[in-house]
N, C-alpha and C positions, 0 to 999 in steps of 0.2 A: 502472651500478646493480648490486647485488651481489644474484644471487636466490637466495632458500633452495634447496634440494637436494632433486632429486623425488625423490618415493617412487610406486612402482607399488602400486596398488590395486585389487584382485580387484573386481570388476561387480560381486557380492553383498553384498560390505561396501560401496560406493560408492554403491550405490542409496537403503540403506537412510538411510547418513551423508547424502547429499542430501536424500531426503524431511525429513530430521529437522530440515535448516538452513529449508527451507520453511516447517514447519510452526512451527519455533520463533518464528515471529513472532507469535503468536497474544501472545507477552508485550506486543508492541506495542501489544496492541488496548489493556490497562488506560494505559500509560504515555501513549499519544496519546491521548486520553479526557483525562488530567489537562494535557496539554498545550492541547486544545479549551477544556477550561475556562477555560483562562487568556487566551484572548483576548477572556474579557467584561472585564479590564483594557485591552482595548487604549486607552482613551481616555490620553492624557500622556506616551506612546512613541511614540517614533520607530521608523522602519521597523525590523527583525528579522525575518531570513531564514527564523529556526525558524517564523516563521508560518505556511510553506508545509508543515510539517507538521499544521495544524490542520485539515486537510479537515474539512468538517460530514461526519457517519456515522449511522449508526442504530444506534450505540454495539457496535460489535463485540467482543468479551471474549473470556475465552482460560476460562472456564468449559466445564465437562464437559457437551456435550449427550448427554443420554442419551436415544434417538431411533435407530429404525431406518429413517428417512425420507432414504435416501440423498441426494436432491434438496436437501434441505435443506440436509446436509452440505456440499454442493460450494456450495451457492448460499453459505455461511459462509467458506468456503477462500476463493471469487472474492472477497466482500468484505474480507477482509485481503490479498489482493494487490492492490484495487485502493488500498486504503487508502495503499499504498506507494505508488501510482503505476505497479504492473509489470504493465502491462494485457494484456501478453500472457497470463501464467499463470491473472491472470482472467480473460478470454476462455475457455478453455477449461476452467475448473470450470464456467462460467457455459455452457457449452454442452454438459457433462457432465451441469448440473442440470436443461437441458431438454428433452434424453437422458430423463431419470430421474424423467420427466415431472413438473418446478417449474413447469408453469403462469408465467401471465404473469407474477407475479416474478420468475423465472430471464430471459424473454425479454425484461424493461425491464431488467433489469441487463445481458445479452448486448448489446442496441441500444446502452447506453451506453459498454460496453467497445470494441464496435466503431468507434463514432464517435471514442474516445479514440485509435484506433489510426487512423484516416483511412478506415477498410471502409466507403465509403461505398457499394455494391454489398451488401455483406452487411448494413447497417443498413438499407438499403430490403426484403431479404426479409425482415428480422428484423419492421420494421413490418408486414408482411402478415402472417403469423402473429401478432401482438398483435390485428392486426384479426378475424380469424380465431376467433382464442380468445376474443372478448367482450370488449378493451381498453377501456374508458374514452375519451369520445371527447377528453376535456381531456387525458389522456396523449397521444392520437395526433397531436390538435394541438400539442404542447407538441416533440414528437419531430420532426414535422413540420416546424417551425419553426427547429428546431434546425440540422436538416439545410438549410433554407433559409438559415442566418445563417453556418452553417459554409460555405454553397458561394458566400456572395456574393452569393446572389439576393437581395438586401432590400427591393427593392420588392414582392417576390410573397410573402417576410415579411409586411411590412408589412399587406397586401391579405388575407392567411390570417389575422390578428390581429383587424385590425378586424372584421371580417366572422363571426366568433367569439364565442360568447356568454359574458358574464362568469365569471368564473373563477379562481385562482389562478395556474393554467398559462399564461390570457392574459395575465394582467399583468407573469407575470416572464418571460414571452416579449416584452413591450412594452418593459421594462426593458432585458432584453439587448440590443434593438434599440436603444433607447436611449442605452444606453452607447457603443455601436459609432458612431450619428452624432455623438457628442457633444452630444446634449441631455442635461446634467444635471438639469434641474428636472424633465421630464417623469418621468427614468430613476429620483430619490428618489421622485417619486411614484407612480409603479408600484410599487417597490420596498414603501413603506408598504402600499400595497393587498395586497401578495401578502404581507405577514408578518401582516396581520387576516387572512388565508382561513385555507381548512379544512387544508391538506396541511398534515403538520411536517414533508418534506422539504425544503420550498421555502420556508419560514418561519425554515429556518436558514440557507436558501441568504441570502433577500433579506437577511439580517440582516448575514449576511460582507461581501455587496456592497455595504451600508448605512455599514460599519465604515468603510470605505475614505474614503468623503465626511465621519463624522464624523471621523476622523484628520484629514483635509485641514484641517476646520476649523477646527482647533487653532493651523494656522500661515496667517496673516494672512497671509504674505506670500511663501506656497508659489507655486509655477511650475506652469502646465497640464503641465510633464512630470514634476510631481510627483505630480499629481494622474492621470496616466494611468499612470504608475505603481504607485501605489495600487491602483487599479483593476483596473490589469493583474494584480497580486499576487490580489485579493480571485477575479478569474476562475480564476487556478491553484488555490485553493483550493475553488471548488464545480466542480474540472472541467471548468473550459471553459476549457481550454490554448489551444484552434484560435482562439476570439475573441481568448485575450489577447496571442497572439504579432504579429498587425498593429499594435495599440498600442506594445507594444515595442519594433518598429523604428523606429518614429516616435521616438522617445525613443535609442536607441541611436544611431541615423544622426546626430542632431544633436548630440548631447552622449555624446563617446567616454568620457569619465572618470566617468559615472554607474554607479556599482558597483551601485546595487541592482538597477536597470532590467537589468543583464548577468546578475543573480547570476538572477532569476526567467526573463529569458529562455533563458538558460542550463537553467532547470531543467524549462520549460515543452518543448525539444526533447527535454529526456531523456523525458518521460513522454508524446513523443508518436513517439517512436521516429527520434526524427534526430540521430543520438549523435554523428554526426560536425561537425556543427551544434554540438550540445549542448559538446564538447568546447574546440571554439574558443571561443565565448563564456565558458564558464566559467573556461578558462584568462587568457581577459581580466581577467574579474573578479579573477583570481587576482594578477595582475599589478599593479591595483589594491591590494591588500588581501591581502598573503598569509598572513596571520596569523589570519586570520578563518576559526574549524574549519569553521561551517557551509556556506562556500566550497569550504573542502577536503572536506568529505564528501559535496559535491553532485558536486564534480571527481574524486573516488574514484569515485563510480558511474558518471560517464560515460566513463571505463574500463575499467568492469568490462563495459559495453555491449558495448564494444569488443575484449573480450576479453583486456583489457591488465591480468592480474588481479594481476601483482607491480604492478606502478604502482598498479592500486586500491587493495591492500593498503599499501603507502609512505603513501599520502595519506588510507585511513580510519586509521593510525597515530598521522598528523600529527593529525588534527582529535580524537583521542582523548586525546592529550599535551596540545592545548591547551583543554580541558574541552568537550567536545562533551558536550552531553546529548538525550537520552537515554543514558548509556553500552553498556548494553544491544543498542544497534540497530548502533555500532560495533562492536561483540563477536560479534555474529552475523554482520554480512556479512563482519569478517574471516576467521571461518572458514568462512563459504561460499566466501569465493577462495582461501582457504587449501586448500581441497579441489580446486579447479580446477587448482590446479598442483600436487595430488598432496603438501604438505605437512600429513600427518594430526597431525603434532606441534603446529603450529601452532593449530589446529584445535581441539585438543583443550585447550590452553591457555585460550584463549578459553570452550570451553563450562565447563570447571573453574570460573572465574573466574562466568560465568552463571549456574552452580547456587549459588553462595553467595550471589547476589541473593533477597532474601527476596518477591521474586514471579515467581521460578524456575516456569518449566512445565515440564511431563512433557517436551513437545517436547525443552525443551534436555535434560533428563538422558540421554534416549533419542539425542543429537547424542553429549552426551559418551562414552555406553556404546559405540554406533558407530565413535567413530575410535578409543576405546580397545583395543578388541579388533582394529581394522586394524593398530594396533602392536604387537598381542602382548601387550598386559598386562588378561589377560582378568580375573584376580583382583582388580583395581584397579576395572574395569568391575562383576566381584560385587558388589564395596562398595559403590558408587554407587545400583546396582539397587535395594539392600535398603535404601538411603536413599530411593530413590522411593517403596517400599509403604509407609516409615512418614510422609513425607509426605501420600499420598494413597491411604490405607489403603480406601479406600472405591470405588476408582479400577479397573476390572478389569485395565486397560492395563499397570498396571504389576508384577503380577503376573505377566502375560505377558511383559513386556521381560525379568523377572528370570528366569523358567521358561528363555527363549533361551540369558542367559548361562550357568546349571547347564548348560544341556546343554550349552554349549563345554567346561566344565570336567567334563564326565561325572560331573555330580551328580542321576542320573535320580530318587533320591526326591526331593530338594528339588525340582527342577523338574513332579514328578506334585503334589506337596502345593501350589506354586505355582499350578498349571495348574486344579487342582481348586476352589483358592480366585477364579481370573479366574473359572471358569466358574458357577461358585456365585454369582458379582454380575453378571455376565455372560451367561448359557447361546447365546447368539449369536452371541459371537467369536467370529469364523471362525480368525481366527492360533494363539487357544488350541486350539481341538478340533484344526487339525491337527497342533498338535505334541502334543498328547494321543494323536493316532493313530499318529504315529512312533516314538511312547514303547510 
């Protein structure tokens, strides 16, 4: 395999080029949104892999919060990583936000990140502090139970449920447990029950895991491991990898040639951190079906897990050649590994290509201005700058990006009239006032 040609990259262009491929996902929040929506078609399709893009969300958007409520900030960052599935990075905005004191919102989203990641140690302190802070006792049971279905225990489930007063949290805890024995008739009617309650978190959940039974019933003459596939799929979808990966071996071990059952088991290890798991079955599927991008961009990541980031990069190529959509979300992670092996060329291709997308965020510009200037074409990077202010003229941020680039090109008034104008919409950026003080 033939790999591009590093380039060495100075720590301070590298840092900021990194935050920028992070933050640049914020585009994702509009494009997964319209993707969400389309699974109220799912009745008359057959299985598709992008589904496992449709996580339910509390609609996260790549809009400017103007807000100096740090906690909130990071509690927004954790929610578009987890949206991705990359629960590490959540994890730690989510426990920056409770740092920066987010209250029990930051600590139900930290319990969740943790249990995505297997912390089952740090998910139980995390519940004592929700208890602590005045939790909800339908949250605590609800986390409770979680923790009890994820370790197996399903009778002391079971026994915490009944014993629990009606609720929303009880019923799609009854449901899960449901699903898991394979009682379907109880598990749709829990499910009904918890999409009448009050939560709309768990109103979208029951509704994903609702889909699954009505797909099924479309085909008269579907197979239980069609049907736990389903299933299994509609769990990756509201975050419950840990439940849906027992199901999928049930389905994998008997029937080796089931591509979808590999393609989500596959995807259920990446997001729950067993890449080398994740690796093998993907490449099964692969083996199956190699033409299939959403295959190849799930095989791309579990790559990049691995640090294998020309191979990521090879395979999110493939699935970009053969119409991978979102484009977008291709574009980005290729120069996120494009930066990992030190190719800012490549990198910079990519975000080029992103800012002519007409729901381009600052993120990417500020991606592109970064490797641009790691190659030396800082002029190239000016122009771009001064395309961000008249974008998002109202934006302090970009102001600020453009003020950075002047001063590489030692254009100190443009960069004071710059700096003057962030802080004029701004007086709080901290990025502008210091380089207002080094000016």
């Amino acid at each position: 395999m033939v790999l591009f040609p590093a380039m060495k990259i100075a720590p301070k262009i590298a840092a900021p080029v990194l935050l920028a491929t992070l933050c640049a996902v914020m585009l994702m929040g509009f494009l997964w949104l319209q993707l969400t929506e389309s699974t109220k078609l799912l009745q008359g399709k057959r299985f598709n892999d992008t589904d496992l893009f449709t996580t339910p969300s509390n609609g996260v958007s790549d809009q400017i919060i103007d807000t100096d409520d740090i906690s909130l900030l990071h509690l927004r960052e954790g929610d578009i990583f987890a949206m991705r599935g990359e629960w590490e990075d959540a994890q730690a905005e989510y426990e920056l936000s409770v740092k920066t004191n987010g209250g029990l919102p930051a600590l139900r989203k930290l319990a969740t990140a943790q249990m995505q990641r297997r912390d089952m140690k740090g998910v139980r302190s995390t519940l004592k502090k929700m208890k602590n802070a005045g939790a909800r006792e339908e949250d605590v049971l609800l986390l409770e139970t979680i923790i009890q279905l994820r370790s197996g225990e399903l009778i002391d489930a079971q026994k915490t449920l009944e014993a629990a007063e009606d609720s929303p949290q009880q019923h799609y805890g009854l449901a899960l447990l449901s699903i898991i024995q394979g009682n379907h008739k109880q598990a749709a009617d829990e499910l009904a029950l918890t999409t009448e309650g009050w939560d709309p978190v768990l109103r979208s959940y029951a509704r994903t895991l609702q889909s699954a039974y009505d797909e099924f019933m479309l085909f008269p003459e579907g197979s239980d491991l069609h049907l736990i596939t389903l299933l299994a799929r509609a769990l990756a979808q509201v975050q419950e990898c840990e439940l849906a990966l027992p199901l999928l071996i049930q389905v994998t071990s008997v029937k080796n040639d089931y591509r979808d059952a590999w393609v989500v088991q596959g995807y259920c290890e990446l997001v729950t951190e067993r890449s080398e798991q994740s690796l093998a079955s993907l490449e099964h599927a692969y083996s199956l079906d190699p033409q299939k991008p959403e295959i190849q961009y799930f095989l791309a990541r579990a790559y990049g897990s691995l640090h294998e980031y020309q191979n990521a990069i090879t395979f999110f190529e493939y699935s970009l050649s053969n119409g991978f959509q979102p484009q977008a979300e291709i574009r980005r992670l290729i120069a996120k590994n494009a930066l990992e092996i030190g190719n800012a060329g490549l990198a910079l291709d990519q975000y080029d290509a992103l800012t002519l997308e007409p729901n381009a965020t600052f993120e990417i510009f500020e991606g592109y201005i970064s490797a641009a200037i790691a190659l030396g074409r800082v002029e190239e990077a000016y122009t771009k700058a001064n395309l961000a202010t008249t974008r998002w003229s109202d934006d302090a941020r970009t102001y600020d990006l453009l003020a950075g680039v002047a001063i590489q090109l030692n254009k100190k008034d443009d960069a004071r009239k710059a700096l003057q104008k962030a802080l004029d919409i701004n007086p709080n950026l901290e990025s502008a006032k210091q380089k207002m003080e080094s000016l």
